[in-house]
C-alpha positions, 0 to 999 in steps of 0.5 A: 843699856843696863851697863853690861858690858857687851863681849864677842864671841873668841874668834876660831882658829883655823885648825878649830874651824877644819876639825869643825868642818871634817867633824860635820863631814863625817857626821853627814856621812859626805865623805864623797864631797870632802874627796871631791873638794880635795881633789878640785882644790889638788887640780886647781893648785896644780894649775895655778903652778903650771900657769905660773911655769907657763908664764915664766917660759913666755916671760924667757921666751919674749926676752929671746925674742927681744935679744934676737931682734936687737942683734939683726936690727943693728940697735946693738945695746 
């Protein structure tokens, strides 16, 4: 070591890394697999919301349940 001091390279924001990206996209000329990975990206967001939606119907679903069978069991909490 000569005592130079050694310096990473400045980290990429985000904004830095999609301009980059959409820049080799459209240099490649992949515009097809920019639209494809927008639209799964689009349908896999939208499942995770509708999974969650499910989950809290179920969630209301099962305390119903729960409720109903506290009533006729005659345990009355």
């Amino acid at each position: 070591m000569s005592g130079e001091a050694v310096t990473s390279p400045p980290v990429p924001g985000v904004a830095d890394v999609l301009q980059r990206l959409l820049g080799a996209v459209a240099e490649r000329g992949d515009l097809a697999l920019l639209a494809w990975a927008l639209a799964a990206s689009f349908f896999a967001l939208m499942l995770l919301r509708e999974s969650a939606s499910a989950s809290r119907r179920f969630d209301a679903f099962v305390r119903e349940l729960a409720r109903f069978n506290r009533r006729f069991s005659g345990d009355d909490r």
